[in-house]
C-alpha positions in Angstrom: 44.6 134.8 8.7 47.0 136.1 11.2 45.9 137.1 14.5 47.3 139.5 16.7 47.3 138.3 20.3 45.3 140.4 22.3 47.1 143.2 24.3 46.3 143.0 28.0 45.0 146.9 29.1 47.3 149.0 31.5 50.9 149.9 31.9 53.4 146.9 30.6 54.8 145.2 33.4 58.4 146.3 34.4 57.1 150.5 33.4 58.1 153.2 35.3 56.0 155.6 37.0 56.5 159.2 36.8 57.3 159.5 40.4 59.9 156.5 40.5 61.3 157.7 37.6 61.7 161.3 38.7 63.0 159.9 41.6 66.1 157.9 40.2 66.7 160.6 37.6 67.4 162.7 40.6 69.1 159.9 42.4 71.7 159.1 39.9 72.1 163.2 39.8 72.3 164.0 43.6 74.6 160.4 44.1 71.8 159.6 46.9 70.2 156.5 47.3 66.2 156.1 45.1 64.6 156.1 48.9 66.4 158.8 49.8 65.0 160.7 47.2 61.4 158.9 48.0 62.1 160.0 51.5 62.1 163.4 50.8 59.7 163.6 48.7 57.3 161.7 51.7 58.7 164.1 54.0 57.1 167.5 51.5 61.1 168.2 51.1 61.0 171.1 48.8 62.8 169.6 45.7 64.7 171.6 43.0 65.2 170.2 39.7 67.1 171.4 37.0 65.1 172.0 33.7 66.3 173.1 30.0 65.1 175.1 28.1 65.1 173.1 24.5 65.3 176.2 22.3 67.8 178.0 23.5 69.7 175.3 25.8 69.8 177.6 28.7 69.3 175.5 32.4 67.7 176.4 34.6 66.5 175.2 38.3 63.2 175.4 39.5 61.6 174.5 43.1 58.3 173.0 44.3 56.8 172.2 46.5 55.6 168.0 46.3 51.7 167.4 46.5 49.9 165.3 49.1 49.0 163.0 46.8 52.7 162.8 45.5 53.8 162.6 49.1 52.0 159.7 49.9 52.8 157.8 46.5 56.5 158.5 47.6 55.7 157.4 51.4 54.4 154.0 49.5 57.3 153.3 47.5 60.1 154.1 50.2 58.3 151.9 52.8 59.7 148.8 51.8 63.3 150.2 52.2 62.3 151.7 56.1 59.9 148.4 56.9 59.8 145.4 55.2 56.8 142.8 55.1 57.3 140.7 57.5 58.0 136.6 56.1 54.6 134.1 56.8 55.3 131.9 59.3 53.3 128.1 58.2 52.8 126.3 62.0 54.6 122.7 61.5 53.2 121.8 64.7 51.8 118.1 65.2 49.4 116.8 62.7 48.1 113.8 64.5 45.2 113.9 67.4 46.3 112.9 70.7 45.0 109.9 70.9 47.2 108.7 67.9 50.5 110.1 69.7 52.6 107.2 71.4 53.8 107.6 74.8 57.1 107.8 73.4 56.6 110.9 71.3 54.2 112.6 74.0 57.4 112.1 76.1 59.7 113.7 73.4 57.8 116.5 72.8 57.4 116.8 77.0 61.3 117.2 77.3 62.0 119.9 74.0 59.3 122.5 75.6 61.3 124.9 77.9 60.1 125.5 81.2 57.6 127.9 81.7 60.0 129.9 84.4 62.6 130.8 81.8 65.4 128.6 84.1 66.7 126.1 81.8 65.8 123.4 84.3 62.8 121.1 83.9 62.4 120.1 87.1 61.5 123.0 88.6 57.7 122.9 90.1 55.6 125.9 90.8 53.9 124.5 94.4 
């Protein structure tokens, strides 16, 4: 017998959203940027679209006013654009306990810190 795979449940990855898509459908028909549209939309920007009618083919625009909950869908999706994540920083600090540091490196490690006075010169002491 031949078995179907199973279908994960939920959107297939790479969908569109109705928002995002409403958003580059006016994009590409304004010229503006997809998070300038998102923008406006975040910012409860009354928003005009064009709509036609399919039985006679007569256009039409129409205004409204975005929801709150649509406002801060759009607010989500344009933050990226306004304030990225910021990277993870992993510490690559020493990985030995003191006591299995040589002099040598202890002295290395003395001479690459920068002085706590912000001078440049090392041999500066606070007294």
């Amino acid at each position: 017998m031949n078995e179907q795979p199973k279908r994960k449940p939920g959107r297939p990855p790479g969908t569109i959203n109705k928002t995002s898509a409403m958003a580059i459908e006016r994009a590409s028909a304004a010229g503006l940027l997809p998070h300038e549209i998102l923008l406006s939309f975040a910012r409860g920007e009354r928003q005009i679209v064009r709509m036609e009618n399919p039985e006679t083919g007569e256009v039409k625009e129409v205004g409204f006013w975005p929801p709150p909950d649509m406002q801060i869908q759009c607010a989500n999706y344009a933050a990226p654009y306004y304030a990225p994540k910021l990277a993870q920083v992993q510490h690559k600090g020493i990985q030995k306990s003191a006591d299995q540091v040589s002099d040598d490196e202890l002295l290395r490690i003395a001479t690459d810190i920068e002085p706590i006075d912000g001078s440049g010169r090392d041999d500066v002491i606070d007294g």
